[in-house]
C-alpha positions as CSV (number, residue, x, y, z in Angstrom):
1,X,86.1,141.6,98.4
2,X,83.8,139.5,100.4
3,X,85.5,136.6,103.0
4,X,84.6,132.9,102.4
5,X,81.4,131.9,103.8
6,X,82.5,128.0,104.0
7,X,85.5,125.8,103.6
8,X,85.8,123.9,100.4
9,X,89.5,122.1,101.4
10,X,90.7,120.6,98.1
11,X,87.6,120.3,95.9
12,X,87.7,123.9,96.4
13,X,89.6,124.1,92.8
14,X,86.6,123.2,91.5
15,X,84.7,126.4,91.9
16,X,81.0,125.6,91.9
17,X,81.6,123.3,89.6
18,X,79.7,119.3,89.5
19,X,77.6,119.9,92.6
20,X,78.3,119.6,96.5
21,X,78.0,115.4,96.6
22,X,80.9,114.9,94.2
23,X,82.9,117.5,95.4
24,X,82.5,116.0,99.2
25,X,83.4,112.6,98.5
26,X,86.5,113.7,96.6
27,X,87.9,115.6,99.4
28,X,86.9,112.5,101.9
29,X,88.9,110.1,99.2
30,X,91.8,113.0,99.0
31,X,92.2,113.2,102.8
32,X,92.4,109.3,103.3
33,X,95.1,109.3,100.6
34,X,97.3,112.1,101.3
35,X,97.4,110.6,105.0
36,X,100.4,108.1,106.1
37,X,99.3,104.7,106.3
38,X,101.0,101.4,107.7
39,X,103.2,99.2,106.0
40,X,101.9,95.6,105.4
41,X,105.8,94.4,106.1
42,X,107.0,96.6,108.9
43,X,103.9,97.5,110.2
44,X,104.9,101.0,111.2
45,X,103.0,104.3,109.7
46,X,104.7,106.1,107.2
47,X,103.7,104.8,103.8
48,X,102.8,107.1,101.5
49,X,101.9,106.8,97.9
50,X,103.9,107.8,95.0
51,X,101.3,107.5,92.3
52,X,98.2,105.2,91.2
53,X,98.7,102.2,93.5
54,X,102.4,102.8,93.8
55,X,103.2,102.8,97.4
56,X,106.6,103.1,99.1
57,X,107.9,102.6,102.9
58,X,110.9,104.9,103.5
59,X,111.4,102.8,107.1
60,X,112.0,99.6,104.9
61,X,112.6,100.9,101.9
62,X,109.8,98.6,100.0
63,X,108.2,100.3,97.1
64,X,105.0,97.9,96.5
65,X,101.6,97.8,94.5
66,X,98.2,97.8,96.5
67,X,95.1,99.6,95.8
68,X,95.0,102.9,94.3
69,X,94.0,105.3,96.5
70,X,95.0,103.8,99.9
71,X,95.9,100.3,101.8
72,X,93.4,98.8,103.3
């Protein structure tokens, strides 16, 4: 078996599947979401998001709603 030739990161489940656009700007919205972002209350990192525009802070233990895919 042959090694990969490029890295597809998390669109790789994909396959070649939808085309190379689609697949890129899902991995950029996947890697801004997965990453810890700052609590509007506390204002230190660490928020991360529990599902669609669920968010919770487990330095101030606030569960909130904001935007879906991540704070802004």
């Amino acid at each position: 078996m042959s090694n990969k030739l490029k890295k597809t990161k998390s669109a790789g489940r994909f396959g070649a599947r939808y085309g190379k656009r689609p697949r890129t700007r899902l991995v950029k919205v996947e890697e801004k979401q997965r990453q810890k972002q700052k609590c509007p209350f506390c204002e230190k990192l660490g928020v991360k998001r529990l599902s669609k525009g669920i968010w919770s802070c487990p330095k101030c233990k606030k569960k909130f709603a904001s935007n879906t895919y991540y704070l802004d």
